[in-house]
Each structure stands twice: as structure tokens, then as C-alpha cells.
C-alpha positions as CSV (number, residue, x, y, z in Angstrom):
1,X,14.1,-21.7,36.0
2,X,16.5,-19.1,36.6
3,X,17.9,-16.2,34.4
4,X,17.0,-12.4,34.0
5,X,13.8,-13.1,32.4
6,X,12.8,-14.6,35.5
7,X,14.1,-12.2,37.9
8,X,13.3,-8.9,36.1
9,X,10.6,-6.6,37.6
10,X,7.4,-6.3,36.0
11,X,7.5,-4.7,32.4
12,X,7.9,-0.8,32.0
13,X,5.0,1.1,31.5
14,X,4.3,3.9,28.8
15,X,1.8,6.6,28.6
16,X,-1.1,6.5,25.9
17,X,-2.9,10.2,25.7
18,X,-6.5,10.8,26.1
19,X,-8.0,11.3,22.5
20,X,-10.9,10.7,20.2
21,X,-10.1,8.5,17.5
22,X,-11.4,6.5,14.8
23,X,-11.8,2.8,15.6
24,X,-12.0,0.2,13.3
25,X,-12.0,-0.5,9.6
26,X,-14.2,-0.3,6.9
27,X,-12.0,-1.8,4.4
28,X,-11.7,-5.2,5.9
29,X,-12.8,-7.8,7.8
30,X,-16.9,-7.3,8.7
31,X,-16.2,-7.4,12.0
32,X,-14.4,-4.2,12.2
33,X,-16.9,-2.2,10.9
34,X,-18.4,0.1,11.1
35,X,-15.8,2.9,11.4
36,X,-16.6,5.7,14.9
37,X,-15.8,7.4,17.0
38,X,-14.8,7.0,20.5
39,X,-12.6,8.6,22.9
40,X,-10.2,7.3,25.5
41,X,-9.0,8.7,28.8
42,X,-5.0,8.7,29.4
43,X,-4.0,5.6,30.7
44,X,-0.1,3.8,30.7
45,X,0.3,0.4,29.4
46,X,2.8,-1.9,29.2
47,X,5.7,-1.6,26.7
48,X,6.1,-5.0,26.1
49,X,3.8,-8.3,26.1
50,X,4.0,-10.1,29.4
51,X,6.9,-12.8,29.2
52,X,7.1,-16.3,30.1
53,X,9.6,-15.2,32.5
54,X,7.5,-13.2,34.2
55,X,4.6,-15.1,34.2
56,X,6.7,-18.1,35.4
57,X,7.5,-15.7,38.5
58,X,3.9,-15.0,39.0
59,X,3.3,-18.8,39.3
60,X,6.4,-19.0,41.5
61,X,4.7,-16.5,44.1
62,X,1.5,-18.1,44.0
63,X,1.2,-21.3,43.4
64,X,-1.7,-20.5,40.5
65,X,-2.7,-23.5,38.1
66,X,-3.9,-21.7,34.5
67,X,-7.4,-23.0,33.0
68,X,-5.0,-25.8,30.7
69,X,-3.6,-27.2,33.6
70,X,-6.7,-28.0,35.3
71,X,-9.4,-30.9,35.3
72,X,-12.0,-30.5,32.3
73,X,-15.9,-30.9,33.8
74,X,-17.5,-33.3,31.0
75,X,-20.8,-31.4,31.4
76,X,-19.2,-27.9,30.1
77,X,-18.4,-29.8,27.0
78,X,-21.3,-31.8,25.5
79,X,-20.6,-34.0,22.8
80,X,-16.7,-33.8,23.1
81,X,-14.6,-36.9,23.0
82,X,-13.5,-38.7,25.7
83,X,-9.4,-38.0,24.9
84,X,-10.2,-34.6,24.6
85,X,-11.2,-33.9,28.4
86,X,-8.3,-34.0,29.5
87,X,-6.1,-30.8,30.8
88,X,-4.2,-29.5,27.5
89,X,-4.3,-26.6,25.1
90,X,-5.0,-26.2,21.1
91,X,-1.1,-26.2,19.6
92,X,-0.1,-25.3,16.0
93,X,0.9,-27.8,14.0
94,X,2.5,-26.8,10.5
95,X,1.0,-28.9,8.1
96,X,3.4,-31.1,5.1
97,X,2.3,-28.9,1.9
98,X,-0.6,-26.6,0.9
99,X,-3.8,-27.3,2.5
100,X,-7.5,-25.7,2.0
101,X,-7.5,-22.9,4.3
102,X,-11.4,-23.2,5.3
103,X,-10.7,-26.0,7.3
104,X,-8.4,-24.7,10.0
105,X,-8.1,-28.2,12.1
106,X,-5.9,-29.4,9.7
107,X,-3.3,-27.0,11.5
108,X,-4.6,-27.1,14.8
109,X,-4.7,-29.9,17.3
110,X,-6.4,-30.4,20.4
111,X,-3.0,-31.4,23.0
112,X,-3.5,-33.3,25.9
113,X,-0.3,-31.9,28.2
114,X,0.1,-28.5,26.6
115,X,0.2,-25.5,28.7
116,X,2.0,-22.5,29.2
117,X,5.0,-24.4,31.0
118,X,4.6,-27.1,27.6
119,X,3.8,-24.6,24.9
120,X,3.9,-27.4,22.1
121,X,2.8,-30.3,24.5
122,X,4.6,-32.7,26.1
123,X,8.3,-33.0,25.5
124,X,8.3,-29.1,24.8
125,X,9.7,-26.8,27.2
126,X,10.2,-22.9,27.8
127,X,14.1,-23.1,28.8
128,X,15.1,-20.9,25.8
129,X,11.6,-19.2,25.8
130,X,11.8,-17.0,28.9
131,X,12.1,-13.7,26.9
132,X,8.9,-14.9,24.6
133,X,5.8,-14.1,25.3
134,X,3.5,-16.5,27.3
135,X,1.2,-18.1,25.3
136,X,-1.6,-21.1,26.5
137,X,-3.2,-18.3,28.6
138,X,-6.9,-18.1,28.9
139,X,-8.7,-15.2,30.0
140,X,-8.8,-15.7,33.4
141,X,-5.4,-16.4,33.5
142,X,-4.3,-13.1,32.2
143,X,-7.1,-11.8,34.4
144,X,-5.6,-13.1,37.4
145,X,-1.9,-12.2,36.9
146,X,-2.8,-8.4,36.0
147,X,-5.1,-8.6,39.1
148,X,-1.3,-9.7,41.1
149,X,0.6,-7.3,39.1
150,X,-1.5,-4.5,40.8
151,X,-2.5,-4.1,37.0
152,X,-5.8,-4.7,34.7
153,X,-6.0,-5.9,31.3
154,X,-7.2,-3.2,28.6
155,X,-10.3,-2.6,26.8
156,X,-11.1,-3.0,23.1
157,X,-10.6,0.9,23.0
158,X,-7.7,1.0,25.3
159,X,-5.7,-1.1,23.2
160,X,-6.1,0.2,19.7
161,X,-5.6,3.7,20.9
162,X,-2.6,2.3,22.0
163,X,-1.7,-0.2,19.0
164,X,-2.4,3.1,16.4
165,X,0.4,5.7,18.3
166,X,-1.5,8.5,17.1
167,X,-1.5,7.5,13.3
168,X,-5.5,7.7,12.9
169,X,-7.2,5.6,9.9
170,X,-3.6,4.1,9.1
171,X,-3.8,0.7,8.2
172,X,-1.2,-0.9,10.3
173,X,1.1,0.0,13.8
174,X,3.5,1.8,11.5
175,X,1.1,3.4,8.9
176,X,0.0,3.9,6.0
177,X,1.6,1.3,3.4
178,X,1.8,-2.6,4.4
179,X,5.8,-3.7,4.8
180,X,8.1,-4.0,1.8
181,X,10.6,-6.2,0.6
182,X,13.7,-5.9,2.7
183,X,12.0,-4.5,5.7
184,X,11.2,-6.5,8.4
185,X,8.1,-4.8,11.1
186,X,6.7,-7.2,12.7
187,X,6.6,-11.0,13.7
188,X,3.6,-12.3,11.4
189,X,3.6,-15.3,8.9
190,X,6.1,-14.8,6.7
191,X,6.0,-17.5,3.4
192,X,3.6,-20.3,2.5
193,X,0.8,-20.6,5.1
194,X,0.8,-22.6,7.6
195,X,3.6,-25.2,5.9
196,X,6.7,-23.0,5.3
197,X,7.5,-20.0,6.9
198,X,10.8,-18.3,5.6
199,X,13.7,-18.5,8.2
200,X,12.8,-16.4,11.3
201,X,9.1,-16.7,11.2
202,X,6.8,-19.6,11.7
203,X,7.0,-19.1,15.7
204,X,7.5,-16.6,18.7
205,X,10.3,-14.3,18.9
206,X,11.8,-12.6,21.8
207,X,9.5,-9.7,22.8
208,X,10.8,-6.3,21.4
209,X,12.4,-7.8,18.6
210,X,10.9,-5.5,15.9
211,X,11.0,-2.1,16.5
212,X,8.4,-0.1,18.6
213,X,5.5,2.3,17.7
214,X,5.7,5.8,18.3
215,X,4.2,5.7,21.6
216,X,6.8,3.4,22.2
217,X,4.6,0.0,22.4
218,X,6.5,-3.1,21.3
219,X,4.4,-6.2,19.4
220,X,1.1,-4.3,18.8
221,X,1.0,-6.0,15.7
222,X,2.0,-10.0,15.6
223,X,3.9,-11.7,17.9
224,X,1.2,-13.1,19.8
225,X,-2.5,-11.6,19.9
226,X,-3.4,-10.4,23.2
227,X,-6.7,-10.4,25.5
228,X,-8.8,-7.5,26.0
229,X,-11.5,-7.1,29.4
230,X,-14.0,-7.0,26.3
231,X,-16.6,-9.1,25.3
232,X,-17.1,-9.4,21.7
233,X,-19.7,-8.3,19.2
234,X,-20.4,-9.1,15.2
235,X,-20.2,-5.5,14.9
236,X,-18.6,-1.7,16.6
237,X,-21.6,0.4,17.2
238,X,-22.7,3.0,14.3
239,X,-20.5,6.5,14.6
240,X,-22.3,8.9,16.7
241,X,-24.2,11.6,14.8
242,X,-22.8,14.7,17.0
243,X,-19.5,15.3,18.7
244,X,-22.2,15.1,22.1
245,X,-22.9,11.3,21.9
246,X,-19.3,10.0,21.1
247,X,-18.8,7.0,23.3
248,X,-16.0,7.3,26.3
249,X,-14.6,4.9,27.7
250,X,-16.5,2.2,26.2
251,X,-16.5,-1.4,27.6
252,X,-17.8,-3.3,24.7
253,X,-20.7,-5.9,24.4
254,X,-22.9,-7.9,27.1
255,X,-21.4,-11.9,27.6
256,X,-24.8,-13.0,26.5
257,X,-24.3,-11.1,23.3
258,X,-20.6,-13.2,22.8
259,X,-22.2,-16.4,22.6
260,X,-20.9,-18.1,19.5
261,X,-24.3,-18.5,17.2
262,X,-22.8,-21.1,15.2
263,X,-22.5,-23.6,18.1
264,X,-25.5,-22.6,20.3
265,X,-24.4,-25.6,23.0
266,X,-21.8,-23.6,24.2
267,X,-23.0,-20.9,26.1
268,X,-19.1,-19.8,26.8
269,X,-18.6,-16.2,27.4
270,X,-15.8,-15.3,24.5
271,X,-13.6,-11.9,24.8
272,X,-12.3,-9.6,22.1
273,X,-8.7,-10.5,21.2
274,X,-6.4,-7.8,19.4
275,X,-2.8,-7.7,17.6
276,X,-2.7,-10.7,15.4
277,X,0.2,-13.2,15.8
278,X,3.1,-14.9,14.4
279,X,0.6,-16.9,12.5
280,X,-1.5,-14.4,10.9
281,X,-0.3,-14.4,6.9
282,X,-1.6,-12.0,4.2
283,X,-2.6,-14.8,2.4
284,X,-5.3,-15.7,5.4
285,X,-6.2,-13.4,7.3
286,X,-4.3,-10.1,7.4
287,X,-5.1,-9.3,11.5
288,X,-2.0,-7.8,12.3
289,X,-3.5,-4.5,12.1
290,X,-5.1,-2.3,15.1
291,X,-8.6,-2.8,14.0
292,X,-8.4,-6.7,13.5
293,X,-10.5,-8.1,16.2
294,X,-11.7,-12.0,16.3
295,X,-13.4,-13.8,19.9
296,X,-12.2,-15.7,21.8
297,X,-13.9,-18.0,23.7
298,X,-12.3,-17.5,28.2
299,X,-12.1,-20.6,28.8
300,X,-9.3,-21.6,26.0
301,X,-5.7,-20.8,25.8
302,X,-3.9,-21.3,22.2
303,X,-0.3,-21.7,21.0
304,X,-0.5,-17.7,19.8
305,X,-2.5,-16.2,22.4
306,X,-1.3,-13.5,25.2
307,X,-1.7,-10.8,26.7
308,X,-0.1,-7.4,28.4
309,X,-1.3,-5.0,31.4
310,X,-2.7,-1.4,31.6
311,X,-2.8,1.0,34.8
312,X,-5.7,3.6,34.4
């Protein structure tokens, strides 16, 4: 692989302010409630999510195999069939015409092959892809390539300080009102979910293609989502009853506390993810916003996951 998105240095960096602002929604999802407080030291992040370019130069230097190109250990997986332990990744797969939308395997599939290198599996490739944004990445992966990058990945906090650019209780990166006809603000699901996007939409697009936030952030709303250092919770904390007791800095829940409930045999730590993706559609689920927030469980890497760095 060759080409500037190879050989570029690491993506620019812009500064965030230390503030206290209000995090989360009370108008949405139960998850990002309730609304509170919380406040935020300066930090700089990146202005961009990380690239398959650059995260193909990161392998290059190292030699580092992700989580979806490794061996699976039968024991971490109880109960899972046998031609699913196998290296691979979960890939999107449009379906043929409308489908119930409580039953989200009939648009995901378990790919033996699939990785960051083999995005859609085997037979895919990231040739024309090297301005996208990686995507397959499990935690640790992201993890490990901030910890080469002389860089960390950012808390739950961090991040929608970031994703909001100042614009306190506004619904989405941009503000207030969602995006009208003729306008075109970010790379979610555009058309009839998940069978027929309009042209443009349905997959990744080259990082900073939609214009940036007003602290200069590209993608903080679709694209791909992107991990957080976070381990998830149902629910924020309650707002603090006196200016004294506002959280700073906070670091989000215990791993114990992540556990999924509704599948108690996998005691897998899972980590707050942020940003929404090119697959989130207002008919579904409507996480493109700063305060969307759904787990994700470390050890799994997905055709719209990824990430980007913070320095603090």
C-alpha cells in the first residue's frame, strides 16, 4: 500500500476548552439519561478519525495483529458454533427489502476473514479506502495504536465535550434543528433502512467529507462510531445537587458493572462507544447525536466501528 494516506503524519490535533457542561439527553434514548453536570479539563483531540492509512502504517511499524485477526479460544465463547471460532469480524449486510427491525441479525453476519485489512470479508480490500476510517477495530486495538501514537483514547466526557463545540443542550454536532432537505451534515443512513440507502450513503466516506464543528472536529456525528477508555453503564449518574459536587474528569463505570445482563455467560468487559455511524437511520435509531451512547463489548470489532486519539 502506498499513497498519501499511507505516508501522512499522524492526524492534526485541535484544542477542546475546559468547561462544565450538560451531558446527555433526557429526550431520548434511556441510556442517556439522566441529564448533569460534569466538567472537563482542556485537552486537544484529533480533528479527524484515525484512517485506514494510518492505521495501515501503524501495522507496518509494528508488526501488530488486531483482536479479528487472531485465533478465537473456544472456552471464551460457550455455546458458539463451531464456524464461528474462527478469526473474522461482524460485516453489514444490506438486506433485499424491508425487514423487522427487532431482529438486527438479519443485517449483520458473523465473517470468517474480515478484518480491518478485509473490511467486508474476503475478496474486499482497502485499496480505494485509505482516506476512510478504519473500521474492524476492537478496543484493544485502538488502545494499542493511541498507546504508539504517543496518544490515549478519550473518555465518555472528553468526547462529547468535544462532539458538542460549545453548543450546550443542542441536539446534534451542529445544533439545534435536525438536517433539512437539501443539506447534507453528516454521513448517517440516508433512505430505507438497512436495504436502500440513497446515492452517497449506505457506506464510509472519506474522513472530513462533511463539514466540521465549531471546534473544528470532523465526523463527531456518523461516519463511523468511535471507542471511548469508558466502561459503560445503563444510566449517567443523577446531576449533582450543588456546583461543589459536580463530577471532573469523570472515568465512567466499573468493568464488572458493563457486563451485558441479558447474556450473563459472557462476562466480557464492554466500553462506551460515541458518534453513531453511517448506519444509524432516523427511522432506527437516531445515535448520531453527542449524547447517543450504546456498549460495546472489547473484544469485537464491527464494519462501523472506530476510533480517534486525545493528548491531555
Amino acid at each position: 500500500m502506498t499513497g498519501p494516506a499511507l505516508t501522512d503524519s499522524l492526524t492534526t490535533l485541535a484544542r477542546v476548552p475546559a468547561q462544565t457542561f450538560v451531558m446527555g439527553s433526557d429526550r431520548h434514548g434511556a441510556e442517556e439519561a439522566p441529564t448533569h453536570r460534569v466538567r472537563v479539563d482542556e485537552f486537544v483531540i484529533e480533528t479527524h478519525q484515525v484512517t485506514v492509512g494510518q492505521f495501515a502504517r501503524f501495522v507496518l511499524a509494528t508488526g501488530y495483529p488486531t483482536v479479528a485477526e487472531r485465533p478465537l479460544n473456544p472456552a471464551d465463547y460457550p455455546g458458539a458454533p463451531a464456524e464461528n471460532l474462527q478469526p473474522g469480524s461482524l460485516v453489514f449486510t444490506g438486506t433485499a427489502g424491508p425487514v423487522d427491525l427487532r431482529h438486527i441479525s438479519q443485517w449483520w453476519r458473523w465473517t470468517p476473514g474480515a478484518s480491518w485489512r478485509r473490511p467486508r470479508g474476503p475478496g474486499s480490500s482497502i485499496e480505494q479506502l485509505l482516506d476512510h476510517p478504519v473500521s474492524q477495530i476492537a478496543y484493544e486495538d485502538a488502545a494499542s495504536y493511541a498507546d504508539w501514537a504517543g496518544r490515549v483514547l478519550p473518555t465518555e466526557a472528553e468526547w462529547e465535550a468535544a462532539a458538542r463545540g460549545g453548543l450546550d443542550h443542542a441536539d446534534y454536532t451542529w445544533g439545534a434543528r435536525p438536517e433539512q432537505a437539501g443539506e447534507r451534515l453528516a454521513n448517517y443512513w440516508h433512505g430505507d433502512f438497512p436495504w436502500r440507502p440513497r446515492p452517497g450513503y449506505g457506506h464510509t466516506t472519506p474522513v472530513g467529507s462533511f463539514a466540521p464543528n465549531a471546534y473544528g472536529l470532523f465526523d463527531m456525528a456518523g461516519n463511523v462510531w468511535e471507542w471511548t477508555s469508558d466502561w459503560y453503564a445503563d444510566r449517567h449518574e443523577e446531576d449533582a445537587a450543588h456546583d461543589c459536587c459536580i463530577p471532573s474528569n469523570p472515568r465512567g463505570a466499573a468493568e464488572s458493572d458493563s457486563y451485558d445482563r441479558a447474556q450473563p455467560a459472557f462476562t466480557i468487559g464492554r466500553k462506551v462507544v460515541k458518534g453513531g455511524s453511517f448506519l444509524c437511520a432516523d427511522s432506527y435509531c437516531l445515535r448520531y447525536r453527542p449524547a447517543a451512547r450504546r456498549p460495546q463489548m472489547i473484544d469485537t470489532g464491527m464494519s462501523h466501528i472506530g476510533f480517534r486519539c486525545v493528548v491531555r
